[in-house]
N, C-alpha and C positions, 0 to 999 in steps of 0.2 A: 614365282607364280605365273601361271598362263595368263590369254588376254581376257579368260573368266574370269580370272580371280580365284581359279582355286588352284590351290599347291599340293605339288608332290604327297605330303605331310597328310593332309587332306585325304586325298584317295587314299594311300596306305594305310589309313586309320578306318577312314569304311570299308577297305577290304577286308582287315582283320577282324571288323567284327560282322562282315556278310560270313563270313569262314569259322565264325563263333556262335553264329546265327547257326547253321548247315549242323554245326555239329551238336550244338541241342538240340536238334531234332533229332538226330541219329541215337536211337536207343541202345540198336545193335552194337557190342562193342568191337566189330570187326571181324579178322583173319589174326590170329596168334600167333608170330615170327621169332619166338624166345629164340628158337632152336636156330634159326636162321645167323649168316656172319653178314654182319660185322655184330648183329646186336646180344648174338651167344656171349661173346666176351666181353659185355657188360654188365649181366644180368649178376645180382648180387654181389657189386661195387657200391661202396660209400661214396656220398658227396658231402662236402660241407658246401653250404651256401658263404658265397664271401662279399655281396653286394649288400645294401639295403634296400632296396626299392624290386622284392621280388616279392610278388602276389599270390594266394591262393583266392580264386574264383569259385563258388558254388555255383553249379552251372545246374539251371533249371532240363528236367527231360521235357515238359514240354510246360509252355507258356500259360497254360489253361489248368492244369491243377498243380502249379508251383509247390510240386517234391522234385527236389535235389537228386539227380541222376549222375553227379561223379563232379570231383572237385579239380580243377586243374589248375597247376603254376605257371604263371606266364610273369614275365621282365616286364613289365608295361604296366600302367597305370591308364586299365581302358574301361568303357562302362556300358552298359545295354539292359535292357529288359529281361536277356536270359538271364540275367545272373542274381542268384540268391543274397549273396555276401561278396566282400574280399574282404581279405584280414592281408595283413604286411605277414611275412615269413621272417624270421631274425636272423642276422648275418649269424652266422655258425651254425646254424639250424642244420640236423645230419638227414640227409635221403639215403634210401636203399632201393636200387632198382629189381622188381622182382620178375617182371616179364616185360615184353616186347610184346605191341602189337598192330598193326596195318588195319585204321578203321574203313578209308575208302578204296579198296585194292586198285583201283583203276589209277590213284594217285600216287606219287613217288612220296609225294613231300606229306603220307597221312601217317607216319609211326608216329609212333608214342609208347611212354613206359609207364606201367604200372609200378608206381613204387609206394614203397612206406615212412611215412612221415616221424622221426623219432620225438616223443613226448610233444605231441603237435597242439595246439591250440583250436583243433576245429574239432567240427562234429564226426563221432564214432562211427562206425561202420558205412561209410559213405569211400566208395575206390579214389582213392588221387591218382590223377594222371598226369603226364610232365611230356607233352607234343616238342617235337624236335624242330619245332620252326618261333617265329616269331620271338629270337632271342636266343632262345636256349639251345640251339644245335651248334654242336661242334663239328669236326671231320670224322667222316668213316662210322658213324652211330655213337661219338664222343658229346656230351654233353658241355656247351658253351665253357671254355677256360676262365671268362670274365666273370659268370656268373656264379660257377661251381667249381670247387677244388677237388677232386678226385682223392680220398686218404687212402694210405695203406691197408693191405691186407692182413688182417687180426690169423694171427697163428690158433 
C-alpha cells in the first residue's frame, strides 16, 4: 500500500471496471479482424473451461434503459452498475470462437472473440464476447492456458 492507503489491488480493480464502464457505452461492435493473424488461426477452435471462478457478465448497452447489449466472460469476480447478471460458467463448459474483432482500433489491447457458448445457461440471442485481456489472453491471440484448454479438432 502507498502512503494513501491505497493498493496496487485497488487501482487495478477500478481500472478494470473504468474499461468496463467505456465499453458499455460502446454499442458499435468495432473493426472485424477474423481474417487477420494471429486470430485467423483460432477462429473455430474449442475451448473447454478448466477453472471454476470464470464469469459471464450481462453487460448493460446503456445505463438508462437496462437491455443487455452482449454478454462477456471474464476470470474475475468484479461488480458495477453496467452489468445485468453474472452467473459462474462450469469448469468443462465448451466455447467455440467464431470471429475476431478490434472494438477500439486506436487500442492494441481491444480484440475480442465472438464465440458460442455450448448448452449455456444464459439468455438466448444475446452475442458473448470473450476480450483478450483481464485474464483470459494468452500469447500470439492464444487464449489464457490457466483458464482454457484448447481440444482437439473433431474430423
Amino acid at each position: 500500500m502507498n502512503a494513501q492507503g491505497v493498493g496496487i489491488r485497488d487501482i487495478r480493480g477500478w481500472a478494470c471496471l473504468f474499461v468496463l464502464a467505456l465499453a458499455a457505452c460502446q454499442v458499435d461492435r468495432g473493426k472485424e479482424i477474423t481474417s487477420t493473424r494471429p486470430y485467423a488461426d483460432r477462429i473455430g477452435a474449442k475451448y473447454s473451461v478448466v477453472i471454476d471462478d470464470l464469469y459471464a457478465y450481462g453487460v448493460y448497452e446503456s445505463l438508462n434503459d437496462r437491455r443487455v447489449s452482449y454478454i462477456e466472460l471474464v476470470p474475475l469476480n468484479i461488480a458495477g452498475p453496467e452489468f445485468a447478471f453474472r452467473r459462474k460458467v462450469p469448469r468443462g463448459q465448451v466455447i467455440r470462437i467464431l470471429s475476431a474483432w478490434r472494438r477500439f482500433p486506436l487500442l492494441d489491447r481491444s480484440v475480442y472473440y465472438l464465440v458460442a457458448v455450448e448448452n449455456p445457461d444464459l439468455p438466448q440471442g444475446i452475442p458473448v464476447e470473450l476480450q483478450l485481456d483481464r485474464g483470459n489472453e494468452g500469447i500470439g491471440g492464444e487464449l489464457n492456458p490457466a483458464v482454457y484448454k484448447r481440444l482437439p479438432k473433431e474430423n
